[in-house]
C-alpha positions, 0 to 999 in steps of 0.5 A, spaced: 511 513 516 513 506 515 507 504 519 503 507 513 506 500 510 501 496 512 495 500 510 498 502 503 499 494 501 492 492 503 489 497 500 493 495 493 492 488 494 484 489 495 482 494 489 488 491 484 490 484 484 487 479 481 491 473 483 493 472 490 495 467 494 495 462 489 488 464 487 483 468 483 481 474 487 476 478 485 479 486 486 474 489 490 470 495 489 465 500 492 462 499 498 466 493 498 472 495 497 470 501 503 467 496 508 473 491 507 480 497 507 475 501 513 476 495 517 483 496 519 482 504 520 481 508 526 474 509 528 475 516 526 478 515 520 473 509 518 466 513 521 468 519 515 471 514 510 464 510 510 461 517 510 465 519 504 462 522 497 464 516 492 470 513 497 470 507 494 471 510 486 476 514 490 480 509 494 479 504 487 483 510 484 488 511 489 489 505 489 491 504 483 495 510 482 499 506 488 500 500 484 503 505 479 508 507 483 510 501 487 511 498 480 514 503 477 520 499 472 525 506 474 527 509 480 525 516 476 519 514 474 517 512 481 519 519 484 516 522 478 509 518 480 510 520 488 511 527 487 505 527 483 501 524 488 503 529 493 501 534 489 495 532 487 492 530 494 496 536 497 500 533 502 500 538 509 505 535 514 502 537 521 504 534 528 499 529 531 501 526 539 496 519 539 494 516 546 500 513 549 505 516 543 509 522 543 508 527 538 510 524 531 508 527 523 503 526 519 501 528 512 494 528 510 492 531 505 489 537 503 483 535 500 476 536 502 475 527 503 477 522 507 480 520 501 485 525 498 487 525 506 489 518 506 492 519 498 496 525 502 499 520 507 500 514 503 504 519 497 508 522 503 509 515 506 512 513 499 517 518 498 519 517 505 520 510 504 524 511 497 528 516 502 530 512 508 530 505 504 532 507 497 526 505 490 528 498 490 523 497 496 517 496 493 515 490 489 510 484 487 509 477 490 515 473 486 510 467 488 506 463 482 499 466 481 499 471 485 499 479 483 499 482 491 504 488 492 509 488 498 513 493 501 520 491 503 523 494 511 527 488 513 534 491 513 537 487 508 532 488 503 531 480 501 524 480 502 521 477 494 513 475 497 508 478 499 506 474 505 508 468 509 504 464 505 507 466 498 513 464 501 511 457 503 508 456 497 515 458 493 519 454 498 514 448 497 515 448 489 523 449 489 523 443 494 519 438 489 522 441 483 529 439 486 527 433 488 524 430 482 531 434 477 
């Protein structure tokens, strides 16, 4: 599940931040928002999310309930988000066997739209995460005028950026700042 990780970040980070990298950033929405996430998607899973009844409004919206969860400021609050997710969007397990993998789980949801599909899978990734990794993995970018999520699966837990270029910019700024004091 932790290879839903990606998919879950990006997703936040196009329909919520409003900094990123260092700069404004506009959250996406609607089409955009489809055209932008379904980009890295299967060809299935991008085919029937574009097809989709309202996908944008409903990826906009799970997007922020995902943002809700990553941030939550108590571990009880956070599984008390999670859970809820995995019960609106009626996480189902079932076993999927993909051209050269072996069997392995996924947990779409139970709903009739690609999107309470994703809602499902992305909910029990979560809870999966906070299970193997512990709640303190989730985070947003620690890095001047950025807003983006990360989710942290190194093994020490020390990740505080969202991406190289965050953590460039940080270091860059801690740099000059010890350089002038």
């Amino acid at each position: 599940m932790t290879r839903q990780a990606p998919r879950i970040v990006e997703l936040v980070n196009l329909a919520t931040a409003r900094l990123r990298g260092g700069a404004p950033a506009e959250p996406l929405a609607g089409e955009e928002l489809v055209t932008a996430f379904a980009a890295g998607l299967g060809d299935d899973t991008r085919a029937a999310l574009r097809a989709g009844p309202d996908a944008g409004a409903g990826l906009a919206a799970l997007a922020t309930e995902l943002r809700e969860a990553l941030l939550a400021e108590r571990p009880a609050d956070q599984a008390a988000r999670i859970n809820a997710m995995i019960r609106r969007y009626g996480a189902q397990p079932y076993l999927v066997e993909d051209v050269g993998q072996p069997f392995h789980l996924h947990f779409h949801g139970s709903g009739g739209t690609p999107v309470e599909a994703l809602g499902g899978e992305f909910a029990t990734a979560l809870a999966l995460i906070v299970d193997g990794y512990g709640p303190a993995r989730f985070g947003q970018c620690e890095a001047q005028q950025c807003e983006a999520v990360y989710i942290d699966l190194t093994r020490n837990g020390s990740r505080r950026y969202c991406g190289a270029a965050c953590t460039a910019r940080a270091k860059s700024a801690a740099y000059r700042t010890r350089r002038r004091g």
